[in-house]
C-alpha positions as CSV (number, residue, x, y, z in Angstrom):
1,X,0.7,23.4,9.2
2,X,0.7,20.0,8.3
3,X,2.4,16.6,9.3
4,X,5.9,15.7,11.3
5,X,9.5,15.7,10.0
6,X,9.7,12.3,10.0
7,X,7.1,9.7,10.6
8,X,5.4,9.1,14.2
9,X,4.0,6.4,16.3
10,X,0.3,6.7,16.8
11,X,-0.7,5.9,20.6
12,X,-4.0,4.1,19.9
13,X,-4.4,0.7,19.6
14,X,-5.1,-0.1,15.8
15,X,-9.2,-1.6,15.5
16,X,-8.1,-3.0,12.3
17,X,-6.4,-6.8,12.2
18,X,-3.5,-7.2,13.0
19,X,-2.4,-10.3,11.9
20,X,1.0,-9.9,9.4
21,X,1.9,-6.9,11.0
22,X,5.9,-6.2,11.8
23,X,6.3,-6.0,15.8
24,X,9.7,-4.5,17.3
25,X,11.1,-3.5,20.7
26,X,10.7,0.4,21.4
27,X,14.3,1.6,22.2
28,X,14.7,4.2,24.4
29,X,17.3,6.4,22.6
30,X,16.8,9.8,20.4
31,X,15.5,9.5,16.8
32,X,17.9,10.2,13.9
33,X,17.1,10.7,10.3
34,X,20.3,10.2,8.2
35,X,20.3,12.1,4.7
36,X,22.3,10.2,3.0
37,X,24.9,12.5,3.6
38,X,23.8,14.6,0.8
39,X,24.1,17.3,3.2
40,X,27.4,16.4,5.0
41,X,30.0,19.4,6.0
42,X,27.9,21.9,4.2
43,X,27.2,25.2,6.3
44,X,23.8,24.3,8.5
45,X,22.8,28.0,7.1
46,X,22.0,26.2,4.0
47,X,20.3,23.9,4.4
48,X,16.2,24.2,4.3
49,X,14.9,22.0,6.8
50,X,17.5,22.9,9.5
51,X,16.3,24.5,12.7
52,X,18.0,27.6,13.9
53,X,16.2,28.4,17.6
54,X,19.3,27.3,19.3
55,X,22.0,28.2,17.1
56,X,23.1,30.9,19.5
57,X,25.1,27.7,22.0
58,X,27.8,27.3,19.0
59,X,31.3,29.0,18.9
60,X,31.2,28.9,15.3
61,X,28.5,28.8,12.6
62,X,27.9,24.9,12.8
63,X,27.9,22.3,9.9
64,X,25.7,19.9,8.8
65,X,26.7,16.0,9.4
66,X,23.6,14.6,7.4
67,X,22.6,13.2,10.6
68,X,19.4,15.0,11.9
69,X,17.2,15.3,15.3
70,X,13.7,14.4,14.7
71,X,13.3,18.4,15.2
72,X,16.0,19.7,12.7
73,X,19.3,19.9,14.3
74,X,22.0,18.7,13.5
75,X,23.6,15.6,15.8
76,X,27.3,16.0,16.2
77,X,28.4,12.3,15.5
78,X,32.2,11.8,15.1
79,X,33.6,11.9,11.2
80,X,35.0,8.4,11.4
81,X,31.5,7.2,12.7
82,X,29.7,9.0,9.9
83,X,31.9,7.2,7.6
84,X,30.8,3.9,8.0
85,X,27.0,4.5,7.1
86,X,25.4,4.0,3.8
87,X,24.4,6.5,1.1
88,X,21.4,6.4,1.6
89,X,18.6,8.1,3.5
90,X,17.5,6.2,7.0
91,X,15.3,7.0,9.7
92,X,16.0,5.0,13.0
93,X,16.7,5.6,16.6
94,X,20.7,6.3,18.1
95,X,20.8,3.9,21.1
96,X,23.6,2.3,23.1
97,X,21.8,0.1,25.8
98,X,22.0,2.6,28.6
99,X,20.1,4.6,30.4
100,X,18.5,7.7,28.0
101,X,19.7,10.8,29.6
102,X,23.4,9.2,29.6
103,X,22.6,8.8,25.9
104,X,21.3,12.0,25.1
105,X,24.6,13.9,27.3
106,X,26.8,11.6,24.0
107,X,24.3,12.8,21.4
108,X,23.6,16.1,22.6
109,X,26.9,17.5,23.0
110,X,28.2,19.9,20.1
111,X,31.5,18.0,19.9
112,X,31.1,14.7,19.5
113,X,33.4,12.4,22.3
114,X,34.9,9.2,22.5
115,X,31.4,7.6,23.6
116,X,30.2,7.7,20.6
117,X,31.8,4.5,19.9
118,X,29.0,2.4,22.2
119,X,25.8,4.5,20.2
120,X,24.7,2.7,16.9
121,X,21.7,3.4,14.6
122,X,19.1,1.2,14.9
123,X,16.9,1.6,11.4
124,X,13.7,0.6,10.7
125,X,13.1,2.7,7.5
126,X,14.9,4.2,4.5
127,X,12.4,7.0,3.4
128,X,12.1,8.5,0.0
129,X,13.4,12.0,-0.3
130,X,10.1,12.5,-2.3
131,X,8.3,11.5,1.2
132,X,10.6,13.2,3.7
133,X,10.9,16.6,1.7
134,X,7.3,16.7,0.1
135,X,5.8,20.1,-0.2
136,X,5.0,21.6,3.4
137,X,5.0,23.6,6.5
138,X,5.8,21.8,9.7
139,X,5.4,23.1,13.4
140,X,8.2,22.1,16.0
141,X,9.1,23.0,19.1
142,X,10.3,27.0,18.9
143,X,10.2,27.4,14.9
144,X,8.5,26.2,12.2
145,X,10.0,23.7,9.3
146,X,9.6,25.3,5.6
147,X,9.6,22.0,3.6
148,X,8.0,23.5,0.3
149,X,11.1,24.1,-1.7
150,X,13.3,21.4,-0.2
151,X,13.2,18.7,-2.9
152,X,13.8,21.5,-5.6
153,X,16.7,22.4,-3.2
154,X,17.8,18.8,-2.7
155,X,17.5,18.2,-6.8
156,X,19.9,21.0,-7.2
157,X,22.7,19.3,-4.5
158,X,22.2,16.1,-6.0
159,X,26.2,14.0,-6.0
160,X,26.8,10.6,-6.8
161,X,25.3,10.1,-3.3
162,X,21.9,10.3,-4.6
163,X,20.1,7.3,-4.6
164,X,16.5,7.3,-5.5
165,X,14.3,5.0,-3.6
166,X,10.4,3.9,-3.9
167,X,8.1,4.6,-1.9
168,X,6.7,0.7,-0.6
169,X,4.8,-1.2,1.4
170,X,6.5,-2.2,4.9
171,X,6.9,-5.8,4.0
172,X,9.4,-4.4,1.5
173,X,11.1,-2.0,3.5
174,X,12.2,-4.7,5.2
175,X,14.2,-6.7,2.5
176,X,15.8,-2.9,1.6
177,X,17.2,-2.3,5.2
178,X,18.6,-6.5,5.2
179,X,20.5,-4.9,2.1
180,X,21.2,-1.2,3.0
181,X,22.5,-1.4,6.6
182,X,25.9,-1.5,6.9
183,X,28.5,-0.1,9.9
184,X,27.2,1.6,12.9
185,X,23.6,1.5,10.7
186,X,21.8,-1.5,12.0
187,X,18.6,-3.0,11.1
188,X,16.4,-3.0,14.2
189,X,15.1,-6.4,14.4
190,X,11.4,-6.9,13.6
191,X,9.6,-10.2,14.3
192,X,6.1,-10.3,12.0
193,X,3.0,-11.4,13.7
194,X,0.8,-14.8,12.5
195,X,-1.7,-13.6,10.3
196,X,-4.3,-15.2,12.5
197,X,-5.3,-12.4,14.6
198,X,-6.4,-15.4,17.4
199,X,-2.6,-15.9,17.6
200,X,-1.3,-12.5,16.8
201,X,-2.6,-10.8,19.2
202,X,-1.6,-12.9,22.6
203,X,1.8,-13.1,21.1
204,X,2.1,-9.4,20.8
205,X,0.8,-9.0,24.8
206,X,3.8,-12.0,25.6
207,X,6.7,-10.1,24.3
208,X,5.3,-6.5,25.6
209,X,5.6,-8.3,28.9
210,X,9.2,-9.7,28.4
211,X,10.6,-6.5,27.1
212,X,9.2,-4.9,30.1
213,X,10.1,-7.6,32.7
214,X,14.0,-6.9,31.3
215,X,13.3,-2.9,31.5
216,X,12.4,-1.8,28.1
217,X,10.0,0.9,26.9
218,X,7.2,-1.4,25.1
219,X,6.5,-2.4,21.8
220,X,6.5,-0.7,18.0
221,X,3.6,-2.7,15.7
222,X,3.9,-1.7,12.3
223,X,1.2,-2.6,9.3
224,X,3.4,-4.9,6.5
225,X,1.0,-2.8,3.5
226,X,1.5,0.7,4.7
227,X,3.9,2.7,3.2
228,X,6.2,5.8,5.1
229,X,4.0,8.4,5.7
230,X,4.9,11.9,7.4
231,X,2.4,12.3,10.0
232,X,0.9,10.1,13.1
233,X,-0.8,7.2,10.7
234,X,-2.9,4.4,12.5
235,X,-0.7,1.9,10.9
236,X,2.3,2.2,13.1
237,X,1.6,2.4,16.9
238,X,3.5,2.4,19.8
239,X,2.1,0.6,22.7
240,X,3.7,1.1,26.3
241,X,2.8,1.1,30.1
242,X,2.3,4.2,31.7
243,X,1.7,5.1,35.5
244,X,-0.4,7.6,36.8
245,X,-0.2,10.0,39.9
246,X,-0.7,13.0,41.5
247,X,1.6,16.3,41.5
248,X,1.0,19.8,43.4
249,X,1.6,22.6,40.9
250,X,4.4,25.2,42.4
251,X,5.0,27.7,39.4
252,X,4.2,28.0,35.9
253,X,6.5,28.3,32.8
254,X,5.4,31.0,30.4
255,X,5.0,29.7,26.5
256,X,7.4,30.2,23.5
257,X,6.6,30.6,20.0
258,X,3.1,29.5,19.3
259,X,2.5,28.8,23.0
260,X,3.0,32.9,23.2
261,X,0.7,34.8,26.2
262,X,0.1,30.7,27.3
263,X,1.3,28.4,29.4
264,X,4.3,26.8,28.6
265,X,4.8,24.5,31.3
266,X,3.9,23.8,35.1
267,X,6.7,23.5,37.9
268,X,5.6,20.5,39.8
269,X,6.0,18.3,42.5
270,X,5.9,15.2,43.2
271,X,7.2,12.9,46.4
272,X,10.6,14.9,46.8
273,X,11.3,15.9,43.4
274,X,10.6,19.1,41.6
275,X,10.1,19.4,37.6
276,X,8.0,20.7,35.2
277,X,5.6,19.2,33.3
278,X,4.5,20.9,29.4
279,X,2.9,18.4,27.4
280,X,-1.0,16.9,27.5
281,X,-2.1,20.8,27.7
282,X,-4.8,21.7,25.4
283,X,-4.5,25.2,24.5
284,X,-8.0,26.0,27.0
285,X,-5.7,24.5,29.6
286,X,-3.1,27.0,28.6
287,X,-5.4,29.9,28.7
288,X,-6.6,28.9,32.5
289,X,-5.1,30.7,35.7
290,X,-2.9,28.2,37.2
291,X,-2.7,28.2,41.0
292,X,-0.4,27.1,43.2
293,X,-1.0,24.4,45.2
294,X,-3.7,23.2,42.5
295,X,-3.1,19.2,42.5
296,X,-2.9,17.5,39.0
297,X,-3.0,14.1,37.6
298,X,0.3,13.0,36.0
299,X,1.0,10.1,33.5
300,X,4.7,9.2,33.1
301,X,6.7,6.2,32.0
302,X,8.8,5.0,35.1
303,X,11.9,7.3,36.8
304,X,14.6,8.3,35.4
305,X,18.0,8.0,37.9
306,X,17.5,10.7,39.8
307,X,13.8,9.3,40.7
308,X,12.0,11.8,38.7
309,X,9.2,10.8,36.4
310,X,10.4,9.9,32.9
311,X,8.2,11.6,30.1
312,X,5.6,13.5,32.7
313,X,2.4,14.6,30.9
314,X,-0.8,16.3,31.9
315,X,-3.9,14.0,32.2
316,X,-6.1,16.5,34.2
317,X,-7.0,18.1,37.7
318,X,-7.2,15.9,40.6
């Protein structure tokens, strides 16, 4: 198993300069790779890279848009919506401005509703097939992406939507999205960084503050050389607050899939609230006996509405 379906942010602060790098507010929406729409109205059954675990929700056997979770499934965006982007492959993040899980109940949904109207696609790549598709095997939640004949497959669906496109450095990425964006396909604004690193770096901590003093996520930093790369690559790095506190464990979750005869996840709680926490396990952690009661250290990124912990992960025993 190798890589990610599309690329990731890296969590670690980069101990290379970064002076010249490409900084950007981190939106909290759902990421969405667009195809092209190479892949638009054909039967989802076809299509390589398309992940079947929860196929069993749909009435009918579903369709591909061309508009794709960061996992494989297919986002149900309305026709006249999909119409207005360009032909050519994207990788961005739907957002509308509000809160996520009023988001994700638009995106989510297998028939797409007259909300979709407020959700746009903020890009900040256009990725080579030859990148995206490139010869592999890649592990996701509940199944596992088989990417190793996908650009023979693409090759032999090729339209006049096909557009080849280079792999290039960031700086240039840029300039391509200034030209490829159009309709509800919007270039996510990026503001580069003074190559003195003296300045760069107290600029970066200024506008971190500001997009958290008006209730954003944090910050995207992204090296102008690197190129789109499928994995978690030190050159683009996410960089966001995070609080820290204890939960008593009630229950655990049994795992799926690789997780198999392992812990899933742990029912939790925390204050009032009850929810389960699965990621931040090491697979040890997954083999121990879990005990109720057991208190554990939890990392999480603000509440969500209801007051429960946004994006809960295990840091450890308390």
């Amino acid at each position: 198993m190798s890589g990610t379906f599309v690329q990731l942010a890296h969590s670690k602060l980069p101990s290379q300069p970064i002076g010249g790098w490409f900084m950007s507010e981190k939106l909290d929406g759902m990421r969405a790779y667009w195809d092209g729409g190479i892949t638009r109205g054909m039967p989802k059954s076809e299509i390589p890279w398309a992940n079947h675990s929860s196929d069993a929700r749909y009435v009918t056997p579903p369709r591909s848009t061309g508009l794709w979770s960061r996992y494989g499934n297919v986002i149900h965006a309305p026709e006249d919506w999909l119409d207005t982007l360009p032909a050519v492959p994207l990788d961005g993040e739907l957002y509308g401005g509000m809160k996520r899980e009023d988001l994700m109940s638009i995106v989510k949904a297998t028939t797409p509703g007259s909300k979709w109207s407020g959700v746009r696609l903020y890009c900040f790549d256009c990725p080579p097939y030859e990148v995206t598709f490139s010869p592999r095997l890649v592990q996701i939640p509940n199944c596992t992406m088989d990417l190793r004949y996908a650009l023979q497959w693409l090759e032999g669906h090729k339209t006049n939507q096909w557009c080849p496109l280079d792999t290039c450095p960031y700086v240039s990425t840029t300039k391509v999205l200034d030209q490829r964006c159009t309709g509800v396909a919007i270039k996510h604004q990026q503001y580069r960084l003074p190559f003195a690193e003296r300045q760069a770096w107290p600029i970066m901590q200024a506008k971190l503050v500001e997009i958290i003093e008006n209730g954003g996520e944090g910050l995207i930093i992204r090296s102008d050389a690197a190129a789109y790369a499928v994995k978690r690559p030190r050159s683009v790095v996410k960089i966001k607050p995070r609080d820290t506190d204890v939960a008593t464990v009630l229950g655990t979750v049994a795992g799926t899939g690789r997780l198999t005869g392992m812990l899933g996840a742990l029912s939790v709680q925390w204050e009032d609230k009850c929810f389960e926490v699965g990621t931040g396990f090491s697979d040890a952690d997954r083999r121990l006996n879990w005990v109720a009661g057991t208190q554990i250290i939890i990392e999480f990124r603000g509440l969500t509405k209801h007051g429960i912990p946004c994006e809960a992960s295990y840091k450890g025993i308390s």
